[in-house]
C-alpha positions in Angstrom: 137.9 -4.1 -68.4 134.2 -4.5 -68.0 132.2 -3.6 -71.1 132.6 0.2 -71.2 129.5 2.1 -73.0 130.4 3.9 -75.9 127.9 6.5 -77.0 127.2 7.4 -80.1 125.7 10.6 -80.9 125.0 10.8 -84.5 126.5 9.0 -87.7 126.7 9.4 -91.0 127.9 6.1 -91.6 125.9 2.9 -93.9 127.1 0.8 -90.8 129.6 1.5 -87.9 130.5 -1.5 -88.0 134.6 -0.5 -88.7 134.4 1.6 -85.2 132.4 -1.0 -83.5 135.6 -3.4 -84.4 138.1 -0.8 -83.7 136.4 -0.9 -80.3 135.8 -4.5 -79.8 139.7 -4.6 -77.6 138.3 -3.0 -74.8 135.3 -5.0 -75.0 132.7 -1.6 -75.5 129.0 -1.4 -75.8 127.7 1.1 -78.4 124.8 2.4 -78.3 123.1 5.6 -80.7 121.5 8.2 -79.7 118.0 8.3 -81.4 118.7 11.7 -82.3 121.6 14.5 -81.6 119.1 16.6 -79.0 121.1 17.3 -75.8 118.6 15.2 -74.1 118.4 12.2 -76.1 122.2 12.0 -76.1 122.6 12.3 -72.4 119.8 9.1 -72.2 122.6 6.9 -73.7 126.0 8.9 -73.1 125.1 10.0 -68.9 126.8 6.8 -68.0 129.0 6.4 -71.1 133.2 6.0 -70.6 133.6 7.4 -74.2 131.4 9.4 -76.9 131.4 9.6 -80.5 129.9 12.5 -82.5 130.2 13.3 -86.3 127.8 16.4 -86.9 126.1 16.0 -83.5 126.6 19.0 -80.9 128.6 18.0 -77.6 128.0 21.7 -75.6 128.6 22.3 -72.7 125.0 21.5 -71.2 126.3 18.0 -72.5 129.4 18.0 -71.3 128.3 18.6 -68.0 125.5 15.9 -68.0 128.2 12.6 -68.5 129.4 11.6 -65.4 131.7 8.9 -66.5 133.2 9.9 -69.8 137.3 9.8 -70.2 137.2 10.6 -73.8 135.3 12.4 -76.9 136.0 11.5 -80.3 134.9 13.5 -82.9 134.1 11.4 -86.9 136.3 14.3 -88.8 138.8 17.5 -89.1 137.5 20.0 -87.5 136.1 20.4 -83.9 134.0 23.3 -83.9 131.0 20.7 -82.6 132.8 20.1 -79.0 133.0 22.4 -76.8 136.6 21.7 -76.0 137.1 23.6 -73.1 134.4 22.4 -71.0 135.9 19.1 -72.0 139.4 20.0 -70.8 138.1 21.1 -67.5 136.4 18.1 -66.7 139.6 15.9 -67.5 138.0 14.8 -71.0 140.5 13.6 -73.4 139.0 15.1 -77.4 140.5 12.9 -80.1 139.9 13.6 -83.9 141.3 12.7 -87.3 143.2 15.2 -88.3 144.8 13.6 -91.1 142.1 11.5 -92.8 140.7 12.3 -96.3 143.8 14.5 -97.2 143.4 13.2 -100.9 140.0 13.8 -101.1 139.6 17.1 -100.0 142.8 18.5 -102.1 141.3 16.7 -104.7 138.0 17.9 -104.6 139.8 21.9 -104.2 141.5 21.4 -107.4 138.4 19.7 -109.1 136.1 22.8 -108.2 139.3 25.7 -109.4 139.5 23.5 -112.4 135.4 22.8 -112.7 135.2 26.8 -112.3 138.2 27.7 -114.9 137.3 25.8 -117.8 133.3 26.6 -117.1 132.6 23.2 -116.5 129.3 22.9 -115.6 127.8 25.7 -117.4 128.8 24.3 -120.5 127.5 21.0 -119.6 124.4 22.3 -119.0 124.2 24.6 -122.6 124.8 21.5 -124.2 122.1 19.7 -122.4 120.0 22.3 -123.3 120.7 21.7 -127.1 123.6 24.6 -127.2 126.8 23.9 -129.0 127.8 27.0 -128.6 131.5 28.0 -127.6 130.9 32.0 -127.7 128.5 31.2 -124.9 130.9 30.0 -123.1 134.0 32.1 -123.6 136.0 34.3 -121.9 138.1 31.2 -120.4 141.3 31.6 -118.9 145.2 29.9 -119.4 145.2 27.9 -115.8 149.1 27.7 -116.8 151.0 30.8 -114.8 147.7 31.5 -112.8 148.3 32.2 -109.2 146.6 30.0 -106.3 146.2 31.9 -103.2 145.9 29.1 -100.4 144.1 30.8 -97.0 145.8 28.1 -94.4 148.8 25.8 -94.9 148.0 22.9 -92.7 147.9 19.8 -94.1 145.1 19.2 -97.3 146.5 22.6 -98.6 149.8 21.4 -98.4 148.5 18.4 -100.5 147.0 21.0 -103.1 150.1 22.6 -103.5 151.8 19.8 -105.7 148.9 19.1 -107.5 148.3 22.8 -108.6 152.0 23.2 -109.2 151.3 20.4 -111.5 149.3 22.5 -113.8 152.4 25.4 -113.5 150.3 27.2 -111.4 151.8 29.8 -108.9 151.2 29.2 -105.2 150.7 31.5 -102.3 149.4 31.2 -98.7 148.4 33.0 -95.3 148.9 30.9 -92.6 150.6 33.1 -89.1 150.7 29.4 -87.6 152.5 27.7 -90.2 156.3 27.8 -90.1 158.5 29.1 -92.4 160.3 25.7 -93.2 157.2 24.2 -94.4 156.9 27.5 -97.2 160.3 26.9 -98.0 160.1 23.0 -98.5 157.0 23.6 -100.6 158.1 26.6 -102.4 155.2 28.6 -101.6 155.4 32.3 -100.9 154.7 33.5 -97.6 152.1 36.4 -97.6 149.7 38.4 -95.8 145.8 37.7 -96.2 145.0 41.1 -98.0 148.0 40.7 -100.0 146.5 37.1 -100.9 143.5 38.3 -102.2 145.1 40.8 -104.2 147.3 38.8 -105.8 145.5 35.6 -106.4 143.7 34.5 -109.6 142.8 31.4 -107.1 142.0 31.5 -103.9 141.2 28.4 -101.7 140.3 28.3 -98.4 141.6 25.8 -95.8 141.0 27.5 -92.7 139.4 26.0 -89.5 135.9 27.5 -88.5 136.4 29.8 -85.2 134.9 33.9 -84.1 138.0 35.4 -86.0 137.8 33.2 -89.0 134.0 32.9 -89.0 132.6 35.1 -91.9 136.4 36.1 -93.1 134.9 36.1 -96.9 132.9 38.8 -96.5 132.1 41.9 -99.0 135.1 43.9 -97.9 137.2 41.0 -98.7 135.8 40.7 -102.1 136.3 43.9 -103.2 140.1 43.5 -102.5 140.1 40.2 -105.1 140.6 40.6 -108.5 137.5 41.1 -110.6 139.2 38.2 -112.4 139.4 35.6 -109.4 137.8 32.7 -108.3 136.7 31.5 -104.6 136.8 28.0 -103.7 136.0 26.5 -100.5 136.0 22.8 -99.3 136.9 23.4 -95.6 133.6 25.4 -93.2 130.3 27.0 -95.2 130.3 30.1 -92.4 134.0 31.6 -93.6 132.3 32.7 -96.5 129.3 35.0 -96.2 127.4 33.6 -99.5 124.9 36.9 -98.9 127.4 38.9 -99.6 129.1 36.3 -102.4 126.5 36.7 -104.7 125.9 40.6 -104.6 130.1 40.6 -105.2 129.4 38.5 -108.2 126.5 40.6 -109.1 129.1 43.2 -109.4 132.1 42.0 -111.0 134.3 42.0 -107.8 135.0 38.2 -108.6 134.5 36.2 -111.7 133.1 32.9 -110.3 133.1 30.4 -106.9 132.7 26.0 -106.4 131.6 25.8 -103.2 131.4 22.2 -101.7 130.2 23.7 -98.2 127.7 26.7 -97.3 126.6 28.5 -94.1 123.3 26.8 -94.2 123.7 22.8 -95.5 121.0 21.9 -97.1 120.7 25.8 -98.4 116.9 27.2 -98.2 115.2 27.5 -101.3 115.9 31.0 -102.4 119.6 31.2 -101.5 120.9 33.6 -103.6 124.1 31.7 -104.4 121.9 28.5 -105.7 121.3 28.1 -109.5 124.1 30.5 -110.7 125.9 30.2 -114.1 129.0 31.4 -112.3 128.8 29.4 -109.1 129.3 25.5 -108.9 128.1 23.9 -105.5 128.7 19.9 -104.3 126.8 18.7 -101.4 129.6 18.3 -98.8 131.4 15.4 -100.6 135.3 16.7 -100.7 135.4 14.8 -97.5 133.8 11.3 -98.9 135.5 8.4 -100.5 135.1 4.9 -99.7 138.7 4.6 -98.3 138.5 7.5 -96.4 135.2 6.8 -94.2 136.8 3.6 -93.4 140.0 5.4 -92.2 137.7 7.8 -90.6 135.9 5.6 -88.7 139.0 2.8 -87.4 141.2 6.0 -86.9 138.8 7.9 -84.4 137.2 4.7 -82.7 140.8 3.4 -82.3 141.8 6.4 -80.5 138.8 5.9 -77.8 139.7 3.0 -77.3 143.7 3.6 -76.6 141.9 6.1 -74.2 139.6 3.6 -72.6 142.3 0.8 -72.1 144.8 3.4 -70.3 146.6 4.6 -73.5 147.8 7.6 -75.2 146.0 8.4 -78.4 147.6 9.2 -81.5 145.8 12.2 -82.3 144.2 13.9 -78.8 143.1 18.2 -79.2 145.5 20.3 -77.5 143.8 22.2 -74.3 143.0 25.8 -75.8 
């Protein structure tokens, strides 16, 4: 094979230098895209065999614009960034890494619901403020018998389960997609989403970003919570209207949130849901460990370049 081009469209990476070796079989060129503009991607991916994209938009204006490409791999989960349709049509193969960073993403749920339980962070910051003070900090809660309402059942939820069963903690999920086997095996009870938030003293989402999911957390779904409950999120900022978050927790319809994703990343300045007492936020890091960018990056670039040498990949997107 002569020296395919490999574009890269954006990278979050201190060195791609694991994909660059995953992609060193087929003999490929790499080159980045100075920025993740339509146009400057199209200046190194019009001629390109494969593409690479972590954050970077692949529309498809883009799509239409590579006139060599065979396959699109996208640095992560979910694909909301590829339009995977147009790809589809145009005999694109999408690959992705559906299975990377399964620890670090159940971990980081479980360190927010525990972070936001034992008010965590808040009490941290009384102290630092010369406060040894545990009225200030009280009501907390038993975690013990709690239940843990889990919106999605695909795998990172099914690696929280465990781990909250670990602390005796009920669980629950909504997931139509999921079969029943997989409730059974896990004993987790099967349930309806507005029976979820009903019931649930927890509730972390896990649900992939698309129009019916897409602002899902909204005010009518926190009135149906428990005044009691807590929201956590580690999986898309824009299932969870944060607007509408922080009037709900104005008003006692929830107790508290640890959000590790937001609609808007980095927030604006006077977002609402910033600064709260009741509200812990992490910079998008559920994802990140050192372990799991590594698998990231060799399970993804591997996949291009099954793709590139005639292969199957191990992890392509089914056509929608």
């Amino acid at each position: 094979m002569a020296n395919p081009i490999v574009a890269v469209v954006d990278t979050v990476f201190p060195t791609l230098d694991p994909a660059k070796e995953a992609l060193s079989r087929v003999n490929a060129v790499v080159k980045l895209a100075e920025e993740p503009t339509p146009e400057k991607i199209l200046e190194v991916a019009a001629d390109a065999e494969g593409v690479l994209t972590t954050y970077g938009q692949v529309t498809a204006e883009v799509i239409e614009g590579l006139r060599n490409c065979k396959v699109i791999g996208r640095f992560g989960i979910g694909i909301d960034n590829i339009d995977i349709p147009a790809a589809h049509a145009k005999g694109i193969t999408v690959c992705y890494a559906p299975v990377y960073c399964l620890d670090e993403v159940s971990d980081h749920a479980m360190a927010l619901l525990l972070a936001v339980a034992r008010k965590i962070s808040f009490a941290d910051k009384l102290v630092a403020h010369g406060r040894w003070e545990m009225p200030a900090v009280v009501p907390i809660g038993r975690i013990r018998g709690k239940t843990l309402g889990l919106l999605g059942l695909g795998n990172i939820p099914q690696a929280v389960v465990g781990k909250a069963q670990a602390f005796g903690m009920n669980v629950i999920a909504a997931d139509p997609y999921c079969p029943d086997e997989v409730f059974q095996k896990l004993n987790v009870t099967r349930v309806e989403f507005d029976d979820l938030l009903a019931q649930s003293d927890y509730v972390s989402v896990h649900a992939p970003l698309t129009p019916e999911t897409e602002n899902m957390f909204n005010m009518d779904a926190f009135k149906k919570m428990k005044s009691s409950a807590f929201l956590i999120n580690t999986a898309r900022g824009p299932l969870v209207n944060t607007d509408d978050l922080a009037v709900a927790l104005d008003a006692g319809e929830l107790a508290g949130a640890g959000l590790d994703v937001l609609p808007t990343e980095p927030p604006v300045a006077d977002d609402p849901i910033v600064g709260r007492d009741d509200v812990v936020i992490t910079p998008h890091t559920g994802f990140y460990s050192e372990e799991a960018l590594l698998d990231l990056q060799t399970t993804v670039a591997s996949d291009v370049a099954s793709v590139l040498a005639g292969e199957a990949p191990k992890y392509p997107v089914a056509a929608k």
